[in-house]
matplotlib code that plots the C-alpha trace (Angstrom):
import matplotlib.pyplot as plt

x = [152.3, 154.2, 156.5, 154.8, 155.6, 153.3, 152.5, 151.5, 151.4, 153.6, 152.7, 153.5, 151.3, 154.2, 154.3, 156.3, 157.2, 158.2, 159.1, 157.7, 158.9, 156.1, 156.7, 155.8, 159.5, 160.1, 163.2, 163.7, 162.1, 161.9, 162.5, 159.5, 157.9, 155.3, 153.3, 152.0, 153.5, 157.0, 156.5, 155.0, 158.1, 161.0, 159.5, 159.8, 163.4, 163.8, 162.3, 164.1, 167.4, 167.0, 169.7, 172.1, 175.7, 177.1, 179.7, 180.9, 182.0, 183.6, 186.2, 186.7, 184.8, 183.8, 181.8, 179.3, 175.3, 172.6, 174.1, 173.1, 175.9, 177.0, 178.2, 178.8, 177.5, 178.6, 177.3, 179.1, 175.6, 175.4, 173.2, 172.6, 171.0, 169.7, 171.5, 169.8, 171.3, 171.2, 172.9, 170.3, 169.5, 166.0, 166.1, 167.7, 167.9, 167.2, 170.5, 172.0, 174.2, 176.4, 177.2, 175.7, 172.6, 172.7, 173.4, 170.3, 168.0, 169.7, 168.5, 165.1, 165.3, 166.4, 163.7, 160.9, 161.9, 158.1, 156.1, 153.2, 152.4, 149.1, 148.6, 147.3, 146.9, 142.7, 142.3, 144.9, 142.6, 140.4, 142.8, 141.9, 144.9, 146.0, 145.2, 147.6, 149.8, 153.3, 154.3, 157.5, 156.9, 159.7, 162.8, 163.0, 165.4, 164.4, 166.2, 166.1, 165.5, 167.3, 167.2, 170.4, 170.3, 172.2, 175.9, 175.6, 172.9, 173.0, 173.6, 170.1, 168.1, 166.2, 167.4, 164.4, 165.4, 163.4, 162.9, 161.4, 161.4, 160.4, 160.4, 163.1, 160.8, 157.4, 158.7, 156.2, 156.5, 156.9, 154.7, 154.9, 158.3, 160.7, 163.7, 166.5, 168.8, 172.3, 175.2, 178.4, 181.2, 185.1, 186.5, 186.5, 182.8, 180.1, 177.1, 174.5, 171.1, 170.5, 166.6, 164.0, 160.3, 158.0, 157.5, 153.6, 151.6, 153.2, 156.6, 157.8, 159.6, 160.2, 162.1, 163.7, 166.3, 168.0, 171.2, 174.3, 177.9, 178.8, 182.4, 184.1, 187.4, 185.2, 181.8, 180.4, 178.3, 178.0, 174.5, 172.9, 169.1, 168.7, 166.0, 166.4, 163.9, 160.4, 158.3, 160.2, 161.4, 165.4, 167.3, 169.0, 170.2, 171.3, 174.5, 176.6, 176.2, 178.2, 176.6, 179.1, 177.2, 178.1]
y = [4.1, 7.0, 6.3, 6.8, 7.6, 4.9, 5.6, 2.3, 0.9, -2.3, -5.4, -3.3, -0.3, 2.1, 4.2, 3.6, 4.4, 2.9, 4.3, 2.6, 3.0, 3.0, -0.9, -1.0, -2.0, -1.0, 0.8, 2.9, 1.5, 3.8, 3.2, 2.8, 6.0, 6.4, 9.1, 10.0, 13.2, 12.4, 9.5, 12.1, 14.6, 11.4, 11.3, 14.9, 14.9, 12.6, 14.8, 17.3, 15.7, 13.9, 15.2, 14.9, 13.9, 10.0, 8.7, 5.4, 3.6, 1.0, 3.6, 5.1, 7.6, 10.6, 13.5, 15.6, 14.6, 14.8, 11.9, 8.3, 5.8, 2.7, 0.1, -3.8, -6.2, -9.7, -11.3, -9.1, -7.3, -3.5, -1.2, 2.3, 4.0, 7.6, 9.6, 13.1, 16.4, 15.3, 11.8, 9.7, 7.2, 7.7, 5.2, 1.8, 0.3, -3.4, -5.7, -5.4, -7.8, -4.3, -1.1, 0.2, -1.4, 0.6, 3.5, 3.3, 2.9, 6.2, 7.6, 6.4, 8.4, 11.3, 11.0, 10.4, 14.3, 15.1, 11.5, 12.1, 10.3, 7.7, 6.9, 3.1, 3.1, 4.5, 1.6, -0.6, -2.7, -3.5, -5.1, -8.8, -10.7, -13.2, -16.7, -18.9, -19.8, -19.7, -16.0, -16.9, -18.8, -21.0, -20.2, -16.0, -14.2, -12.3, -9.1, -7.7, -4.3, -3.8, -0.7, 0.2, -0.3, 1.5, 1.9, 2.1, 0.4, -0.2, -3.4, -4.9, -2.5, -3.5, -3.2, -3.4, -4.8, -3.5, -4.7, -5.5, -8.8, -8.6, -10.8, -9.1, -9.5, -8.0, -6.1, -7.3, -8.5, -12.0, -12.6, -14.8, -15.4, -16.5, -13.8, -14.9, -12.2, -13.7, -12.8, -12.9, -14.5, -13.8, -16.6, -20.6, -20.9, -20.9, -17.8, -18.2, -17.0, -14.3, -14.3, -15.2, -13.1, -13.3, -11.1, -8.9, -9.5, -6.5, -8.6, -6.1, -7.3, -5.8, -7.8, -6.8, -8.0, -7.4, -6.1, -7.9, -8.5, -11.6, -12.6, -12.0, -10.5, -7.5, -5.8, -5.9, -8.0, -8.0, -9.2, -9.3, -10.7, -13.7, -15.2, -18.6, -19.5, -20.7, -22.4, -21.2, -17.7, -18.4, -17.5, -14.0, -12.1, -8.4, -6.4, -7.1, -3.9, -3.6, -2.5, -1.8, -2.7, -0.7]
z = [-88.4, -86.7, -83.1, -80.6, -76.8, -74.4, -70.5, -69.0, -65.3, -64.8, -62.1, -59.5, -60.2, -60.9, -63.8, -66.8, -70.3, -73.9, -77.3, -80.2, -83.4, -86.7, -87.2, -83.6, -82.2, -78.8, -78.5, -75.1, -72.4, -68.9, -65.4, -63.0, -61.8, -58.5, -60.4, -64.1, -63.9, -63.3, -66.1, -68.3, -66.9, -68.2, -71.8, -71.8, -70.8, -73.7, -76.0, -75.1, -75.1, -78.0, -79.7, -77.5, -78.4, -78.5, -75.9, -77.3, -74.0, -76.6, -77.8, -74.2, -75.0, -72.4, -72.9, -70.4, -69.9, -71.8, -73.9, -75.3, -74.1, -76.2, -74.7, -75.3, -72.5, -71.3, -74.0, -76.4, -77.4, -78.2, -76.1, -75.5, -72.5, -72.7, -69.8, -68.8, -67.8, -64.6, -64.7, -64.5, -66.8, -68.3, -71.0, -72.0, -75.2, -76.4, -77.2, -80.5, -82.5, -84.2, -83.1, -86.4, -85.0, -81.6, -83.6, -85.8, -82.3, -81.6, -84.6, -84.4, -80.9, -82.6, -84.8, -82.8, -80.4, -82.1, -81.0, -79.4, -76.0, -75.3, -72.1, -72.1, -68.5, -68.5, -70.4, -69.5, -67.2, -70.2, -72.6, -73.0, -72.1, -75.3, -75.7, -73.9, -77.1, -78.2, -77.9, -80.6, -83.8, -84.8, -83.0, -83.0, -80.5, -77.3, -75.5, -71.9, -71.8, -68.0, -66.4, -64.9, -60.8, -58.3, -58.0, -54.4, -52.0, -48.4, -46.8, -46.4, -48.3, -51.0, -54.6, -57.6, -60.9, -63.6, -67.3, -70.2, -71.9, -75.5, -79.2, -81.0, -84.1, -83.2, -80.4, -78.3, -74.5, -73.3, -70.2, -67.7, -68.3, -65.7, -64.9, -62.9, -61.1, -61.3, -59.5, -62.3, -60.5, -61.6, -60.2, -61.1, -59.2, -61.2, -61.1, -59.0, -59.0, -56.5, -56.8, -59.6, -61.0, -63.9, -66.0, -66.4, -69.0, -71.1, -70.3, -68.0, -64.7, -61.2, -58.9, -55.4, -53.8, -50.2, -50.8, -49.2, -50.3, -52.6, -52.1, -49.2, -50.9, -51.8, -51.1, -54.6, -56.6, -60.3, -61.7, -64.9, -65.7, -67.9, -69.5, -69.8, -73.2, -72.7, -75.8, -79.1, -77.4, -77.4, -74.2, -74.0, -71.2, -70.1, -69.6, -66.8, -63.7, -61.0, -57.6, -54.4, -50.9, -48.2]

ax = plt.figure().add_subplot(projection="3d")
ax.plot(x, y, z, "-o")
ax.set_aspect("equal")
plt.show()
């Protein structure tokens, strides 16, 4: 089975996209997009970026857009997001356990500059959802997929955090999963959970949030999403991202 390139709506009608590879792992999943067109438009940009150079945050790395960024999260996970001429991010990578790991998802971008596109989403309201049944078997490990949010946002508007949940072995989504948005505290209180979603029946996940300072020594707020485990799917959660309320 070849990689393929699939446009599908999430739970809140927008527009999105995922890379699969031929043994049907997702690896670059896409931010949300109003229209087709400009979801159609980001896989493009992939494709024709896909060659771009490597900035490996872990080494201090620095180099000019297009690039693929490595970088280690929170949980000390390897991830890569796909960053267009532009500067915008139009693609984030699963968690890995090595940065050999990341490395061959970036290769298996590289290699997929020819995948064609489906779009799912003229048929997408005919696909009879699964059985209600374990969506692991035995104990297997889940990633988040996050899309990076804003650096910036303005006090009180609304922030959307976007994702994917998936089984790291079929690379499948995990529906109806509960995501928790939690604020990372540096200090000796513990994290707190800023607001809570499920996830779609594709396991994807959009969840806003009214944007207001967390501590008072500063007007920032780190959060990262976290799944918490549900049946036989093991917890796992994202990198940490800062976003400064003004």
């Amino acid at each position: 089975m070849s990689a393929k390139y699939e446009i599908y709506k999430d739970i809140q009608e927008n527009f999105r996209f995922r890379l699969k590879a031929g043994n049907n792992k997702i690896i670059v999943v896409s931010e949300a997009y109003e229209n087709k067109t400009n979801c159609i438009n980001g896989v493009k940009s992939i494709q024709q970026n896909c060659q771009a150079n490597v900035e490996d945050k872990t080494l201090g790395q620095k180099i000019s857009d297009p690039k693929y960024e490595i970088f280690v999260d929170s949980d000390l996970m390897f991830r890569f997001n796909l960053v267009a001429p532009n500067g915008r991010i139009v693609g984030s990578s699963e968690a890995y356990k090595s940065k050999q790991g990341s490395k061959n998802g970036i290769e298996a971008v590289k290699n997929s500059c020819d995948a064609k596109i489906v779009d799912l989403t003229s048929t997408q309201q005919n696909i009879v959802a699964p059985k209600e049944i374990e969506q692991c078997e035995y104990t297997e490990t889940t990633g988040i997929a996050m899309i990076s949010p804003p650096n910036v946002v303005e006090s009180g508007s609304v922030v959307t955090f976007e994702g994917w949940l998936i089984n790291n072995k079929t690379g499948e989504g995990i529906k109806n999963a509960k995501i928790d948005i939690i604020e990372y505290d540096r200090s000796f209180l513990p994290d707190k959970i800023l607001i809570s979603g499920n996830t779609a029946e594709d396991g994807s996940f959009s969840i806003e949030w009214e944007a207001h300072p967390g501590d008072w020594w500063d007007n920032s707020v780190e959060v990262y999403s976290k799944f918490s485990g549900k049946q036989k799917c093991k917890p796992t959660r994202s990198a940490n991202y800062t976003i400064k309320v003004v």
